[in-house]
C-alpha positions in Angstrom: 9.6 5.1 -77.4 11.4 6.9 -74.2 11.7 5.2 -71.4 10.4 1.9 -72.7 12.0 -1.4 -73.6 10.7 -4.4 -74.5 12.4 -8.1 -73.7 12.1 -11.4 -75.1 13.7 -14.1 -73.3 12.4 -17.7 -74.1 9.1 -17.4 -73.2 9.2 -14.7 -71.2 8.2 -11.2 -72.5 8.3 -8.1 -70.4 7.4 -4.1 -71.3 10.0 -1.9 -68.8 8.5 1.5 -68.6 11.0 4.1 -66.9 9.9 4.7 -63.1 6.9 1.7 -63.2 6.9 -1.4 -62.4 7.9 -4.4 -65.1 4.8 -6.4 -66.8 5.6 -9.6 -67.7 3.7 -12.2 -69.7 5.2 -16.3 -70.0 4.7 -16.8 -73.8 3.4 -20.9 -73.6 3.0 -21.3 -77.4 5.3 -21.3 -80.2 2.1 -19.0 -82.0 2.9 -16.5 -79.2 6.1 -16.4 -79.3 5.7 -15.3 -83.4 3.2 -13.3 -82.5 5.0 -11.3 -79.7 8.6 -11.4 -82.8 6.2 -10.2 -85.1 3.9 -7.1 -83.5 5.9 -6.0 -80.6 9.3 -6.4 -82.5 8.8 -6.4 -85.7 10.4 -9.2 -86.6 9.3 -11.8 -89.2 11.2 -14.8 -88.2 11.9 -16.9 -92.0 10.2 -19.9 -92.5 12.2 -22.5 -91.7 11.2 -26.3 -91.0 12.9 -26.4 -87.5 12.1 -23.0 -86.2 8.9 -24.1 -84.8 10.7 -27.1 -82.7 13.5 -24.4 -81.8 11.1 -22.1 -80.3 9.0 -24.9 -78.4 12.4 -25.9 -77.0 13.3 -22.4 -75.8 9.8 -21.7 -74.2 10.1 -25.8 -72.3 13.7 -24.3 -70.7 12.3 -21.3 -69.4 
């Protein structure tokens, strides 16, 4: 909606509300992670037999 934004980044998630301070949430499973794609983004990521190994590797570098 106005004045919010979401973020992904690894396993980072944050909500940015205009004129509030930043929540933030680190995502520490790949079943967050789809969980955050799928009801905060709308995303349904396609099943894919490395997906699950690419995600645990993004959250591991953050």
């Amino acid at each position: 909606g106005p004045g919010l934004r979401k973020t992904l980044n690894n396993g980072s998630f944050a909500i940015h509300r205009l004129g509030q301070a930043s929540e933030r949430v680190q995502l520490d499973s790949v079943d967050e992670v789809l969980r955050v794609l799928r009801d905060e983004f709308g995303i349904r990521p396609p099943e894919h037999p490395e997906l699950r190994q690419i995600i645990e590797g993004l959250i591991a570098g953050a």
